[in-house]
N, C-alpha and C positions, 0 to 999 in steps of 0.2 A: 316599154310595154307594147307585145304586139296589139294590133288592132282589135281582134276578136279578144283577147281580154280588157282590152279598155270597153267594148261595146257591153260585157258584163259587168265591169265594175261598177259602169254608170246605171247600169238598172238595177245594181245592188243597191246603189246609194237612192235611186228615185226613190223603190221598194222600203229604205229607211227614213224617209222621208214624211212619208205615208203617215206614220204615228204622231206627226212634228205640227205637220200644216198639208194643206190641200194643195194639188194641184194647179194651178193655173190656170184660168180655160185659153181654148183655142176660137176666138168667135170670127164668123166671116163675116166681112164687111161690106153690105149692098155698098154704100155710096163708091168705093174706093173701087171696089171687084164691076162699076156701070164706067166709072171715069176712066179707068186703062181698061175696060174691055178684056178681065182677067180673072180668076178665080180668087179673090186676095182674104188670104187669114190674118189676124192679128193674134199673136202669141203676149196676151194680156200677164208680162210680170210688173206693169205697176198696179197689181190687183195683188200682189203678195202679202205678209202679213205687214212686212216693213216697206213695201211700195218697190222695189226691185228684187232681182234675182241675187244680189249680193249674199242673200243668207242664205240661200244653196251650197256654194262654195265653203262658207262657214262651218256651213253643218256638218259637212264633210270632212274636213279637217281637223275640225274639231272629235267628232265620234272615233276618228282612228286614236286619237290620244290617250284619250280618259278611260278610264280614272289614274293611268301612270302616271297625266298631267293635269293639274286644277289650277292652275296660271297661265293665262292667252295676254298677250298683246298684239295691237295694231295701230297702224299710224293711218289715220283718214281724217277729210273733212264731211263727209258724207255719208251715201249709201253702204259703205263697207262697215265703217263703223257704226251703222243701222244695223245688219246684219250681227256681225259681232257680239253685237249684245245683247241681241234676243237671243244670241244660243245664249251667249252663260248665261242667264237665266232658266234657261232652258234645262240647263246640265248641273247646273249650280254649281258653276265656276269659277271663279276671281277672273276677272281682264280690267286691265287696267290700258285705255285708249285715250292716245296722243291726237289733239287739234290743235290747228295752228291758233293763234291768238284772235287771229281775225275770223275764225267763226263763225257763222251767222248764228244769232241767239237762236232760232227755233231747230238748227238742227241738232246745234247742244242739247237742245231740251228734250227733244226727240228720240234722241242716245241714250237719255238719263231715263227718260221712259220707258223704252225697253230694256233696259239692263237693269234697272231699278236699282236695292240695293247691292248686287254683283257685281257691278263696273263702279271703276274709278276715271273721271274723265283730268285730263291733263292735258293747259292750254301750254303751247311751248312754241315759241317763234313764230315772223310774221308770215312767213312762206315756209311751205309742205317740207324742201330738203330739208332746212336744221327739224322738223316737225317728225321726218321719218331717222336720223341720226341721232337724234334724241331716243326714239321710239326703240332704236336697234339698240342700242348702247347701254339702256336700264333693262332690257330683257336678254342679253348676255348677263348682266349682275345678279341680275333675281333669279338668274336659269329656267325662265318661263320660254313658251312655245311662240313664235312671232307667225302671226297671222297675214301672209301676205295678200293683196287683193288679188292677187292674179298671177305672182309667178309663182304657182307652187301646185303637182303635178297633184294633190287631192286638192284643191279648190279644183283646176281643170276638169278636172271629174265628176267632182260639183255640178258646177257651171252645165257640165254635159246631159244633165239631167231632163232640162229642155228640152233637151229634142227624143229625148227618152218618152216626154210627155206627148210632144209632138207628133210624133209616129205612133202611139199610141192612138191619141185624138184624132186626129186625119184620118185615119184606117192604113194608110200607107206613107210613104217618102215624099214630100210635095216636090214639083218641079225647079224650085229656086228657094233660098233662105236669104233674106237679109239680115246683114247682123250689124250693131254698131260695134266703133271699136276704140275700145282706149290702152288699157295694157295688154290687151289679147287673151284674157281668161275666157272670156262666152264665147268668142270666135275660136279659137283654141279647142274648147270641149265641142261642142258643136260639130265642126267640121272633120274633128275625131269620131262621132261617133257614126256620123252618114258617109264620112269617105267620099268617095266619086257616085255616090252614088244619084246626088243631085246636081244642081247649080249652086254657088253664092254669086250675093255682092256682100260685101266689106264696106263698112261707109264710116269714116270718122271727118270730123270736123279742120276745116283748113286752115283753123289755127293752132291745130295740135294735131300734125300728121304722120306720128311714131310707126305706123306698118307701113306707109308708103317711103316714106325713107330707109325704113330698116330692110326692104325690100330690095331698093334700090343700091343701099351699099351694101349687102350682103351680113348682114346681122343690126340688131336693136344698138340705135345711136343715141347721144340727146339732141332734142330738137328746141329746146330751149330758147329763148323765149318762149313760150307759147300763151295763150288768147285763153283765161280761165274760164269763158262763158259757157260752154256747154262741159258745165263741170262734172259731171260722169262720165266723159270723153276726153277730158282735158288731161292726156299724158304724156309727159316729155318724151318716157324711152317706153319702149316696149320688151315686156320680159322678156328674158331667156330661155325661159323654158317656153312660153307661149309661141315666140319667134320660131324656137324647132319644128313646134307643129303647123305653122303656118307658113314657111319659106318655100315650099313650091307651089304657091296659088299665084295665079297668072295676076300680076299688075296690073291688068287692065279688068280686072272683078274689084279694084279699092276704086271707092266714091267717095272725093272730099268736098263735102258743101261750106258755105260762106253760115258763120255765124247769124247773120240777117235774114237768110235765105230762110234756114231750119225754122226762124220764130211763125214765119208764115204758115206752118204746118201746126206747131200748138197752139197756135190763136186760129187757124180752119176747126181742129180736130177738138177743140174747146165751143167753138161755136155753132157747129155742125152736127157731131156727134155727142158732144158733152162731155167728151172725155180729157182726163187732165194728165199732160204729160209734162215731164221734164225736157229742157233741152236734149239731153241723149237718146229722152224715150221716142223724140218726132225724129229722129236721124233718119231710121230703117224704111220712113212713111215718106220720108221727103223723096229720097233716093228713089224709090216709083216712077219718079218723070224721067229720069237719068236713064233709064232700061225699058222705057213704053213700049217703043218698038220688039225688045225681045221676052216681052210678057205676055203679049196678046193671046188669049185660049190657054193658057198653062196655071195652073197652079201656085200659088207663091206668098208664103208665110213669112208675114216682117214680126220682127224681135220688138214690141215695145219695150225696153227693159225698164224702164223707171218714172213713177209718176210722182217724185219730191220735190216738189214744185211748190216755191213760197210767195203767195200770192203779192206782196210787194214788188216781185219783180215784173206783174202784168202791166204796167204802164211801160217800160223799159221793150219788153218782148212785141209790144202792137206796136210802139214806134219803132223799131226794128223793120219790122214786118211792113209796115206801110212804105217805108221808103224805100227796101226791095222792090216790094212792089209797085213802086212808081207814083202810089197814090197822095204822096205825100211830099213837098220841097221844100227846102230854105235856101233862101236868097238875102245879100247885104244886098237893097237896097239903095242909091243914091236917089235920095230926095230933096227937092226943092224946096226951100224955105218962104214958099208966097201963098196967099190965099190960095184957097180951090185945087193947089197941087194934091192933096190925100184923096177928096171929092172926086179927081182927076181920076188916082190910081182906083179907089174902089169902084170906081164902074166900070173896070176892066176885069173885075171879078165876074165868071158866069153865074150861072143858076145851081152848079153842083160844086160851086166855090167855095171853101170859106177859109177863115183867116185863125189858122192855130196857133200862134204866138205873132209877136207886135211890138218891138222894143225899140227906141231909138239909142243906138251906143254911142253916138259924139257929133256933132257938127263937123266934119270936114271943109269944110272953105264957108266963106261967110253967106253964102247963098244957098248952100246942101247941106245935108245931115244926112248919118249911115244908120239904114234901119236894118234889124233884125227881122225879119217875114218870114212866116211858115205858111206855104197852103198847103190844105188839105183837098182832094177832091174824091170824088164817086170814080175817076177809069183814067188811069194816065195819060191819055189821047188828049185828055185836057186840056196841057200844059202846052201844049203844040200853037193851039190857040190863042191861050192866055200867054205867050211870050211874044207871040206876034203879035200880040197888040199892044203890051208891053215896048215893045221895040218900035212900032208905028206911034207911038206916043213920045218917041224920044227918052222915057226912063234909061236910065244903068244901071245894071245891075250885075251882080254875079253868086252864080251858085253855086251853094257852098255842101252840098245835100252830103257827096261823097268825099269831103274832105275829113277826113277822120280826125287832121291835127286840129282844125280851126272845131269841127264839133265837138271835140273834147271839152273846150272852152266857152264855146257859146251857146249851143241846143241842149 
């Protein structure tokens, strides 16, 4: 599709949209637009009816079919199949949508809510592959339409809508787009419909980094393994069709942040602004500090795309974040087994010290025991202190803060 009818199609689809659900807003954010010294918009899609942009693409896809077709499937554990299912409701469709078994119950119930009685939800394997091979396989049988999340050139269309609004909203093109990125649908439409005519950054997560390898070897690979935690980012491969329209963006516009990094941005933008986002929806916010220097005085609209965010995982995301941030360690401990040793160590604690866990795991020699210790403090500069007098005291210890095999098992 040349260019100038893709920049039509997407304003066909915004335009149909219209009847569905509202727009989006575009709000400028003082704190963020005084801290880079920048004009910074946020493109509020966890404000949508389903909390991301997912049903954009949906809708799209969906409206080209019907009424030839009233059977959709898709395979997700989230946002997508959010989306999904407010349209067939919406159209009063059949979709019948595959999760994996592992689930989380609120977003099951979440799906079952907006689809109400028009969806059928099906748990099927403990991870996504057998979850979307399954998915493919009953919708060749049933001759239903498979709903992909991102490689399918009217979701990109979809997806394109955004910036449809965008440009709308703004009065013109901003200077820079942040986008996050998992399969390349939002990235994909996006950057089809502004061309050259701005800047990007690309930001996905360093443990699922599908456009920068796909980049790098010259088409979408799997990158498997990958780090489920910012699980609307979390893509092995990136589509094919997405790849087409994204393979001559310079690799050095992708930003990959650390999984711990990002939680520091939804537990700011939660506590600052009050606003709740997902792991994928702090990507495009984090990425700000990554490009300081070339934002200054310009214009620059970050994509929140998603605020399904289950508040069980806020303990999880602040310890993340504190120990990015520095503000937070654990240390094994060798302590002495005589009077006044404990008395000893906690007066080596400051005044902005304090003790977040406290475990003893074993006796190691008959005169020491290995303690588990968490501090917490007020400003990493801290610890500078508190180890040097730790160490003028004679303690041993070792920290274990970034060992990820031992924290798996102990913190």
């Amino acid at each position: 599709m040349a260019s100038s009818d893709f920049v039509l199609a997407a304003r066909a689809a915004e335009q149909e949209m219209r009847a569905v659900f509202a727009a989006t807003p575009l709000l400028r954010n003082d704190h963020l637009s005084e801290r880079f010294d920048a004009d910074i918009w946020l493109k509020r899609e966890d404000l949508s009816p389903v909390r991301s942009y997912k049903l954009r693409g949906a809708f799209n896809a969906m409206r080209k079919v019907i009424p030839a077709q009233s059977l959709f499937v898709c395979a997700s554990a989230g946002n997508h199949a959010q989306g999904v299912a407010f349209m067939c409701r919406h159209f009063g469709a059949r979709g019948v949508i595959f999760m994996p078994v592992t689930t989380p119950q609120q977003k099951i119930q979440k799906t079952r809510m907006f689809g109400g009685d028009q969806v059928e939800i099906r748990l099927v394997g403990d991870y996504f592959d057998k979850t979307l091979t399954t998915a493919q396989s009953f919708c060749t049988e049933a001759g239903a339409h498979f709903l992909s999340p991102f490689d399918d050139e009217d979701v990109i269309e979809g997806q394109a809508s955004v910036a449809v609004e965008i440009e709308s909203q703004l009065g013109r093109v901003p200077d820079r787009i942040i986008l996050p990125v998992g399969g390349g649908g939002l990235s994909a439409g996006v950057r089809s419909y502004f061309a050259e005519q701005c800047a990007y950054t690309f930001v996905e997560p360093t443990g699922a980094q599908s456009l920068g390898f796909a980049l790098k070897e010259g088409g979408p690979i799997d990158v498997s393994p990958i780090n489920s935690f910012v699980d609307g980012a979390a893509v092995a491969k990136l589509g094919a069709r997405t790849f087409d329209r994204l393979k001559t963006i310079n690799s050095g516009d992708v930003i990959h942040l650390s999984e711990d990094r990002i939680c520091t941005t939804i537990v700011e933008m939660l506590n600052v602004e009050g606003i709740v986002l997902e792991p994928a929806g702090a990507l495009a916010i984090e990425a700000l500090s990554d490009i300081a220097d070339y934002i200054r005085g310009k214009t620059i609209v970050c994509v929140a795309s998603g605020g399904n965010f289950d508040f069980e995982r806020l303990p999880e995301v602040k310890e993340r974040a504190q120990r990015y941030s520095g503000v937070k360690k654990y240390f094994i401990l060798r302590m002495p087994q005589r009077p006044g040793a404990l008395k000893e160590f906690l007066n080596i604690l400051g005044p902005e010290d304090d003790i977040a866990r406290f475990e003893y795991l074993k006796k190691s020699a008959r005169n020491f025991g290995s303690v588990l210790i968490g501090i917490e403090t007020t400003r990493p500069e801290n610890f500078a202190r508190f180890l040097g007098e730790l160490d003028g005291a004679g303690f041993t210890y070792t920290d274990i803060t970034n060992n990820e095999t031992l924290a798996q098992f102990v913190i």
